[in-house]
C-alpha positions in Angstrom: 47.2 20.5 31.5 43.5 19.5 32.2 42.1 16.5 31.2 38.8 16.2 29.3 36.3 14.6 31.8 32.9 12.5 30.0 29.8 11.8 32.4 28.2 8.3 32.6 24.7 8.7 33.9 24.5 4.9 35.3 22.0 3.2 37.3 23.7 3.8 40.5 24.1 7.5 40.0 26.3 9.6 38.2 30.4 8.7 38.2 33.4 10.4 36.1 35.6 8.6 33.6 38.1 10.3 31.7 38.0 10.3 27.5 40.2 7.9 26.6 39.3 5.9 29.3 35.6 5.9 27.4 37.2 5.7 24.2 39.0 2.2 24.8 35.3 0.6 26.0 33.6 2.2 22.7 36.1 0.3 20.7 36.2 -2.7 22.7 32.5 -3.1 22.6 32.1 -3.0 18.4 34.9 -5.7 19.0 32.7 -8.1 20.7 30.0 -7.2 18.4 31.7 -8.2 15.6 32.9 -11.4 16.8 29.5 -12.3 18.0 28.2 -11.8 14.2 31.2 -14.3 12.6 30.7 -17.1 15.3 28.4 -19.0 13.1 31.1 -19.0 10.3 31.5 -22.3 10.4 35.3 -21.9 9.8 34.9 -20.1 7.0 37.6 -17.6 6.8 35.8 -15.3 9.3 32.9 -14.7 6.7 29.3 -14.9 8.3 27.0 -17.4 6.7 24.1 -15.6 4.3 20.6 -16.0 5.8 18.0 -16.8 3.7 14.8 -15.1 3.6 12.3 -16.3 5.4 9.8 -18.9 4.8 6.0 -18.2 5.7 4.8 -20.8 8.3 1.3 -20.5 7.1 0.3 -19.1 10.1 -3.1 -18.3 9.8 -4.1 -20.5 6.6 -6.9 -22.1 6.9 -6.5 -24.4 4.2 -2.4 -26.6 2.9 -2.5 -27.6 -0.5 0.5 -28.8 -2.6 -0.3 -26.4 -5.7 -1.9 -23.9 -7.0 -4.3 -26.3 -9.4 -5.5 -28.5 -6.0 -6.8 -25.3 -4.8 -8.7 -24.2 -7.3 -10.1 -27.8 -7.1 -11.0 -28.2 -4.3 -12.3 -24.7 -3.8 -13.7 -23.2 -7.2 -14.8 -26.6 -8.5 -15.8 -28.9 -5.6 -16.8 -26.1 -3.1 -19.1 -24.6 -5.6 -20.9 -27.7 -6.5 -19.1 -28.1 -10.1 -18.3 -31.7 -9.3 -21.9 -33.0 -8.6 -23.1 -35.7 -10.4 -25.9 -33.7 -11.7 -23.6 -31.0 -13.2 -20.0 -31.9 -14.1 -20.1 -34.9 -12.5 -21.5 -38.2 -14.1 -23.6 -36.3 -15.7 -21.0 -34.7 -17.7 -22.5 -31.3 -18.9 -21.8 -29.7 -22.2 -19.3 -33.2 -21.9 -16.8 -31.6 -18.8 -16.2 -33.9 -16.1 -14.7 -31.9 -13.6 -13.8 -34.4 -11.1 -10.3 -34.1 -9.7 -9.1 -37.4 -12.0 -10.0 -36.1 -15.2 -10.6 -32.4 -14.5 -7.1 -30.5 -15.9 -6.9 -33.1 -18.8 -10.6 -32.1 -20.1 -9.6 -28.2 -19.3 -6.4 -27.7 -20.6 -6.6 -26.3 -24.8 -9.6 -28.8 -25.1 -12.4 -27.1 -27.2 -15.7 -26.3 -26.0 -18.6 -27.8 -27.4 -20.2 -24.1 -26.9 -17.8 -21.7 -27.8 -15.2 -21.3 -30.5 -12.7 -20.7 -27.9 -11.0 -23.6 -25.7 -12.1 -24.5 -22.0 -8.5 -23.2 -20.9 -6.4 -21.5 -23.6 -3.2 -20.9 -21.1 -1.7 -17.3 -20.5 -5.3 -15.5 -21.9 -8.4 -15.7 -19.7 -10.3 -13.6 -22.7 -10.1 -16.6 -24.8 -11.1 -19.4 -21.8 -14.4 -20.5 -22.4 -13.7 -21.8 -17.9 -12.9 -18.0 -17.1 -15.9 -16.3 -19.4 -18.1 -18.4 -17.9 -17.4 -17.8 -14.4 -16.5 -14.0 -15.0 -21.0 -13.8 -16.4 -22.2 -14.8 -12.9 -19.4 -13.2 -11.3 -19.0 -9.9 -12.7 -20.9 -9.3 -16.5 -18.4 -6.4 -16.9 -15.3 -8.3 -16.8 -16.5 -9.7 -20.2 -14.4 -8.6 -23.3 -16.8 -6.5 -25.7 -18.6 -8.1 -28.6 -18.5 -11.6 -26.2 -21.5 -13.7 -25.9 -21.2 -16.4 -23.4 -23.4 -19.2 -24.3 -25.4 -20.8 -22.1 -26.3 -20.7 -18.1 -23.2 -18.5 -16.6 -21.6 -21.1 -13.9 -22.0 -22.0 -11.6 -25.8 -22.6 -12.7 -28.6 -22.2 -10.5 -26.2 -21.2 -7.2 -24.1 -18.1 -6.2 -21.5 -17.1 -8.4 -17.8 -16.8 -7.6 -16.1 -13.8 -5.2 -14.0 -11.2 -7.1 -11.2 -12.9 -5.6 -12.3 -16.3 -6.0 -12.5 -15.4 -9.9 -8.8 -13.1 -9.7 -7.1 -16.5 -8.9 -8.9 -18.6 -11.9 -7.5 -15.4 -14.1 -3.9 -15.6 -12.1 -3.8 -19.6 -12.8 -4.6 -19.3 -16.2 -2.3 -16.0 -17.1 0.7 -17.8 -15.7 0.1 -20.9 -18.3 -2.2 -23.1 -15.9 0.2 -25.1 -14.6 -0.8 -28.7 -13.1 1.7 -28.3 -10.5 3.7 -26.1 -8.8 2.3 -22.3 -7.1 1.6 -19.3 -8.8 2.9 -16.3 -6.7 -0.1 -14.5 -5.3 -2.4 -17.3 -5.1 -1.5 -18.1 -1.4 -3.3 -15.1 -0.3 -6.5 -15.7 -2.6 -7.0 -19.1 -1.1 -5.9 -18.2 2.4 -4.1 -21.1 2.1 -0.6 -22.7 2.7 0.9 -23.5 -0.8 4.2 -24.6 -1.7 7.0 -21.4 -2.4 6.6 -20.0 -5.8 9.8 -21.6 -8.2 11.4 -18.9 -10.8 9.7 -19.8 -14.3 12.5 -20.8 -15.9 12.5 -21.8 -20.5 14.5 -24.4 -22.3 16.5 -23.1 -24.8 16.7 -24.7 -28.0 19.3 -27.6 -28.8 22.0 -25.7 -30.6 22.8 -28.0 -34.2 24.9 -30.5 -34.6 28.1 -29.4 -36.2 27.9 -32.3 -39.6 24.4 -30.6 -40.2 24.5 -28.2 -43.4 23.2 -24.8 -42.8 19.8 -24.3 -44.4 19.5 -23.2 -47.9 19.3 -19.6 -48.6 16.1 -18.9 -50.6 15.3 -15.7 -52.4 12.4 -14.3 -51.9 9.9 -14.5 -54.9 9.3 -11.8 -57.1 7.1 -11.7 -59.9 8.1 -11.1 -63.4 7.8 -8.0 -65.1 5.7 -7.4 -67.8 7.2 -5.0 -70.3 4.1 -4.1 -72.9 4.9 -1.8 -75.9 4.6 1.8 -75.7 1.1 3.2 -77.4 2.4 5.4 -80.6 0.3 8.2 -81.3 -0.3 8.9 -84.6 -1.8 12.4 -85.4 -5.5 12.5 -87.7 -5.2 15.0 -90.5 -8.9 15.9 -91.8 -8.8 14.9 -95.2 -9.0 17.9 -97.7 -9.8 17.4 -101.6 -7.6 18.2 -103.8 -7.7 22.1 -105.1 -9.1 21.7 -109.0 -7.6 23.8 -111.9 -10.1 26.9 -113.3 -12.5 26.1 -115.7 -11.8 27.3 -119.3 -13.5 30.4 -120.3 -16.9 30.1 -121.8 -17.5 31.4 -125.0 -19.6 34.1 -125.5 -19.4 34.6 -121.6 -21.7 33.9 -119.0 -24.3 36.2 -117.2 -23.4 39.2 -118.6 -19.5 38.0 -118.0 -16.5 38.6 -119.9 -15.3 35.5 -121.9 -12.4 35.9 -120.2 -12.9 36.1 -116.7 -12.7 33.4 -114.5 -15.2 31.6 -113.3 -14.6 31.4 -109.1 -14.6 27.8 -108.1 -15.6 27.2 -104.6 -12.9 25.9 -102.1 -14.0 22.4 -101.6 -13.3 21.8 -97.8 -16.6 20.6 -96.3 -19.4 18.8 -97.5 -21.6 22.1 -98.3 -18.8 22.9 -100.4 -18.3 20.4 -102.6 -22.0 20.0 -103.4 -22.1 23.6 -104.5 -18.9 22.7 -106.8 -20.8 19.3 -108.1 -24.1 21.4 -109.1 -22.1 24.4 -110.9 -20.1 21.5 -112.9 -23.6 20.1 -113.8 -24.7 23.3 -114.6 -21.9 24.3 -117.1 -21.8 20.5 -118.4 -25.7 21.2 -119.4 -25.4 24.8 -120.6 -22.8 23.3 -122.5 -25.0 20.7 -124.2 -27.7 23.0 -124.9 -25.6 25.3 -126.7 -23.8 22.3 -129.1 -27.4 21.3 -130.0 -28.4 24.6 -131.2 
């Protein structure tokens, strides 16, 4: 029975192993593989350690500072001349000092003497007095519709802000413009070294203590009904005189009349009516006189 034959190109030429010969080095190779991965165990049951990911060196950064905050102090404020005693320095325009002592307590959801809107309103640039200001030299555009920014756009009388320059005011802000700490993007705006970004994380509530009485249950407020009587309608009947009995028969008759005959009497329904009824009693009433005097 022939034996199945595998070829080994090596450095030295070609040679001829057989296949199971080839088989046991595959297998003893992964072997050594494997124990050169769990080395660094540590004795821990043969389970390899977890590497962590890997922390930039700041290779490259021109600039190190410890937050996010100190860079924008140092190079939106200070580098741009916003701390000079003629601006925002002693001087105190529009009452901002912006020098690094004082600077994020007089920013921070402090009102501007120019706007309605705070200096810093944290997690909206639209409604930072700091970031409108900027964003009018920067980039007019940027502005909200319907905003006026009053007064010189900063910074005032010098070049205004980079589009990145202004993207990491608007990142520091959005993400609550913290005094410490890094906001994640930053870094590569200020080309500088910062400290790694640390998950945002939110204190819950203290739960209640179990002696406390749940709060009351209040029901909602309704307003009373007003009931008002119903509107009875009563029907108008047009008043209608009363039909009169026929006049007694004249004697001797009347215009050529029999004695006899009735006289018609008008239906007395409307005003016309009942006036010619008034003038034929007056009529008769006189005829009658006339006749008794005779």
């Amino acid at each position: 029975m022939r034996r199945d034959e595998t070829k080994i190109q090596g450095t030295t030429g070609a040679g001829r192993i057989f296949a199971p010969t080839a088989a046991c080095l595959a297998v003893a190779l992964s072997l050594a593989t494997l124990a050169a991965c769990g080395g660094g165990g540590g004795g821990g049951g043969g389970t390899g350690s977890v590497t962590p990911p890997p922390v930039s060196d700041c290779t490259g950064s021109a600039n190190s500072f410890d937050s996010t905050f100190e860079g924008v102090q140092k190079e939106i404020f200070e580098k741009h001349g916003c701390t000079d005693d003629l601006c925002h320095g002693s001087a105190k325009q529009g009452g901002l000092q912006l020098t690094a002592d004082v600077s994020y307590e007089n920013l921070l959801q402090v009102h501007s003497t120019e706007s309605e809107f705070n200096r810093v309103e944290p997690g909206d640039q639209l409604r930072s007095f700091l970031w409108l200001k900027l964003a009018a030299k920067t980039d007019p555009a940027k502005l909200p519709p319907g905003i006026t920014v009053q007064g010189s756009p900063m910074p005032n009388n010098l070049p205004g802000l980079s589009a990145d320059e202004l993207e990491l005011v608007r990142l520091w802000i959005f993400a609550g413009a913290p005094k410490t700490g890094t906001v994640g993007g930053t870094e590569t705006l200020l080309n500088a070294c910062l400290p790694p970004p640390e998950p945002i994380t939110i204190q819950p509530l203290d739960p209640p203590a179990a002696d406390d009485p749940p709060p009351p249950v209040v029901a909602p407020a309704v307003a009373a009904l007003v009931l008002e009587p119903p509107v009875v309608l009563v029907p108008v009947v047009p008043e209608v005189a009363p039909e009169l009995p026929p006049l007694p028969p004249e004697p001797g008759g009347f215009r050529g009349r029999s004695s006899t005959e009735e006289q018609p009497i008008p239906s007395v329904q409307t005003p016309a009516a009942t006036r010619a009824f008034v003038l034929m009693r007056l009529r008769m009433a006189w005829r009658e006189l006339t006749q008794s005097a005779k």
